[in-house]
C-alpha positions in Angstrom: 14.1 103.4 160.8 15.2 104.8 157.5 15.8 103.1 153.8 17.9 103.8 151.3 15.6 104.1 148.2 17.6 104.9 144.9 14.6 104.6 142.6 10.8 104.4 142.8 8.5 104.2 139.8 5.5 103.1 138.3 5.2 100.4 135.7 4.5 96.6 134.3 5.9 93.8 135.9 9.0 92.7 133.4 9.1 89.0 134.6 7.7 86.8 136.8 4.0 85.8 137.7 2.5 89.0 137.2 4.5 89.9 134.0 2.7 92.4 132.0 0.6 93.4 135.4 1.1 97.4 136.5 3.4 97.9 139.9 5.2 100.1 141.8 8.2 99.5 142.3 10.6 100.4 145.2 14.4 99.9 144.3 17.3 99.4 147.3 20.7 100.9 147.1 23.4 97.8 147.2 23.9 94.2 146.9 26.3 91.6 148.2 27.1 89.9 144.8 28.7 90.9 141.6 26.9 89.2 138.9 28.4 89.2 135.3 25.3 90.4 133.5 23.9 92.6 136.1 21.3 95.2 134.8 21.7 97.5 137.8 25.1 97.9 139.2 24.9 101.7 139.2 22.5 101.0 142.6 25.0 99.0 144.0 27.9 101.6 144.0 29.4 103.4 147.0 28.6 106.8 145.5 25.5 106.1 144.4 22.7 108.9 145.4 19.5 108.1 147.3 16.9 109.3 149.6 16.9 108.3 153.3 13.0 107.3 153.4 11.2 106.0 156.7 8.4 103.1 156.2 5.5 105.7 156.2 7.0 107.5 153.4 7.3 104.3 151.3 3.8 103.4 152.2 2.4 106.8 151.9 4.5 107.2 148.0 2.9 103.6 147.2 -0.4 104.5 148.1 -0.7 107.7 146.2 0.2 106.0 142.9 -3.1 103.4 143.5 -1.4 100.6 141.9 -1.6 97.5 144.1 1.4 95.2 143.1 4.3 96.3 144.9 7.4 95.1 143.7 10.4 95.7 146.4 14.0 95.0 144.6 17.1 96.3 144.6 20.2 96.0 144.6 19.3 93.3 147.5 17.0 94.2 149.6 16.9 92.1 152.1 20.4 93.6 153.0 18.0 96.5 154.2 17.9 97.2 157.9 15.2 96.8 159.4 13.0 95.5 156.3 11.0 93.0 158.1 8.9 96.3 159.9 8.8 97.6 156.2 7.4 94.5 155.5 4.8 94.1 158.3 3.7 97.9 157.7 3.0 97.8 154.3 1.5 94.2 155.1 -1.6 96.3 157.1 -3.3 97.2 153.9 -4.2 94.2 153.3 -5.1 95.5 149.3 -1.9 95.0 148.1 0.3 92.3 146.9 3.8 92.6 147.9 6.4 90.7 145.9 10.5 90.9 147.0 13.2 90.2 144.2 15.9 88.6 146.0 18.9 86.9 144.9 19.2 83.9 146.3 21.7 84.6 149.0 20.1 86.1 151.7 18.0 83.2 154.1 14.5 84.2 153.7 13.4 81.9 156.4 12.1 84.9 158.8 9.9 85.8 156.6 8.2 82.6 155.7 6.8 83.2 159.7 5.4 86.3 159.4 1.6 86.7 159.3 1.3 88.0 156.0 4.3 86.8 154.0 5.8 88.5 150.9 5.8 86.5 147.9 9.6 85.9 146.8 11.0 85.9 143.5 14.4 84.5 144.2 17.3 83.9 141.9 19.4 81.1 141.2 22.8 82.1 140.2 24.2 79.9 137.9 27.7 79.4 136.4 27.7 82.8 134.2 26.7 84.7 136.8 30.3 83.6 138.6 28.0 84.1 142.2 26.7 80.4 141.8 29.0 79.5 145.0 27.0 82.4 147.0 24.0 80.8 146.8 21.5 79.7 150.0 20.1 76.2 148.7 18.2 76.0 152.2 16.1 79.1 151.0 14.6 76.1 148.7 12.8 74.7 152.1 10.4 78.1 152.6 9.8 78.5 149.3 5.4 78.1 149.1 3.6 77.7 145.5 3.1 81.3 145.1 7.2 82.3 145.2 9.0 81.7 142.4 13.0 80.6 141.9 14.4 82.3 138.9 17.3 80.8 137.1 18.9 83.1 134.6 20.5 81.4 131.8 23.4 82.9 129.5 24.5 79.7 127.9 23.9 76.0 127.7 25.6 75.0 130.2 23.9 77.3 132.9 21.0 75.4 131.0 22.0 71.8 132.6 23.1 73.4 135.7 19.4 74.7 135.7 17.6 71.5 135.5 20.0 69.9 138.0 19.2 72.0 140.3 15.6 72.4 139.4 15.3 67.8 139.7 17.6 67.7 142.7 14.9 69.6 144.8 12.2 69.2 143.3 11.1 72.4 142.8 8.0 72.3 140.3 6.5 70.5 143.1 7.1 73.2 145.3 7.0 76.6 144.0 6.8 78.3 140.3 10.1 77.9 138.4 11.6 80.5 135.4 14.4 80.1 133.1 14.8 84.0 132.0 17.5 84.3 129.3 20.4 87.0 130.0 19.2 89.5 127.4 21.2 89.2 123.9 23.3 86.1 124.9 21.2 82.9 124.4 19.1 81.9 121.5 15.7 81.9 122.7 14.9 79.0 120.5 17.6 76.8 122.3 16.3 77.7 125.4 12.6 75.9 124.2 14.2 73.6 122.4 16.5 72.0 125.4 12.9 72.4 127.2 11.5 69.7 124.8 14.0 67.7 124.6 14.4 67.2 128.6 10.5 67.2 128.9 10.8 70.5 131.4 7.4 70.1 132.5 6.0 73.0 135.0 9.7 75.1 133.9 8.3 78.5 132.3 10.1 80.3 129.9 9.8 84.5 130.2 11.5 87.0 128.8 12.2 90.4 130.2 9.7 92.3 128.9 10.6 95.8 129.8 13.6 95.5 127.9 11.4 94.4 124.7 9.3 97.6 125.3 12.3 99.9 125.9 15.8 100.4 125.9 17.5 97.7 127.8 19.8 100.5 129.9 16.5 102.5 130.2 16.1 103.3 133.9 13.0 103.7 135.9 10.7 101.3 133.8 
């Protein structure tokens, strides 16, 4: 069983519940969607380059850095094959916390059986993306307190969309939720201010902080 790994790299968390916190991160050649402010296409190209790497190399790369958040992402990477053994290997060392970036198209419900489940950060495309129609709304069912759903917003609009989605299923209740701003296209402060005025209780705002610390088309951070 073999992966195709296009990147792999220590550093902090950009978003999500362990923003700021150190990682390693583990980045998957291709994806099934085509978002419209996608910060990684070059992994998701045919001619990409990357290294055929079995689940012991992964684990054994991992383990030498000593960090113990592991962040798997992509590209998709649940479009991996095989990445439920990846999974339950690294799962054995029970010293780290694995977290999967996903996009919201893929069902995650295998996993949620598995005896040590991932934690999921999973996107919900909205209208800018132009993916919205792709999207797995029964992945909202297996969703547990400690996932996350992630809805990037590029304009007001994606903003209502956001909390439409966000009321219809409840999903404060459920799981953490993020509204992440596509970088350079929405106001921050209209973001927080259409929090107020909708009384977006439990709705976190983040930003992505490895593009504050360095260039946004800086790879490997």
């Amino acid at each position: 069983m073999m992966y195709k790994v296009v990147e792999k790299f220590v550093s902090v968390n950009g978003e999500g519940r362990l923003s700021g916190q150190l990682a390693v991160f583990i980045r998957f050649k291709g994806c099934n969607l085509d978002c419209s402010y996608c910060d990684t296409k070059w992994a998701n190209k045919e001619d990409t380059p990357y290294t055929l790497m079995s689940k012991e190399e992964i684990y054994n790369y991992i383990k030498s850095t000593g960090v113990k958040n592991v962040t798997l992402t992509g590209g998709e990477p649940l479009l991996q094959e095989h990445i439920i053994p990846l999974i339950e290997y690294l799962a054995m060392n029970q010293e780290l916390s694995m977290e999967i970036e996903t996009n919201g198209s893929i069902s995650i419900k295998d996993f949620s059986i598995l005896e040590n489940p991932p934690r999921f950060t999973m996107d919900y495309k909205l209208p800018s993306s132009n993916m919205e129609e792709k999207m797995l709304v029964d992945n909202f069912y297996y969703l547990e307190k400690e996932d996350t759903v992630k809805f990037v917003v590029g304009n007001k609009d994606d903003l209502y969309r956001a909390k439409t989605i966000i009321t219809r299923y409840e999903l404060t209740k459920k799981t953490q939720v993020y509204l992440s701003p596509v970088f350079n296209q929405i106001d921050l402060k209209e973001i927080v201010e259409f929090m107020k005025k909708h009384t977006m209780n439990g709705v976190t705002l983040q930003m992505q902080l490895h593009k504050i610390i360095w260039n946004e088309e800086m790879r490997g951070v």
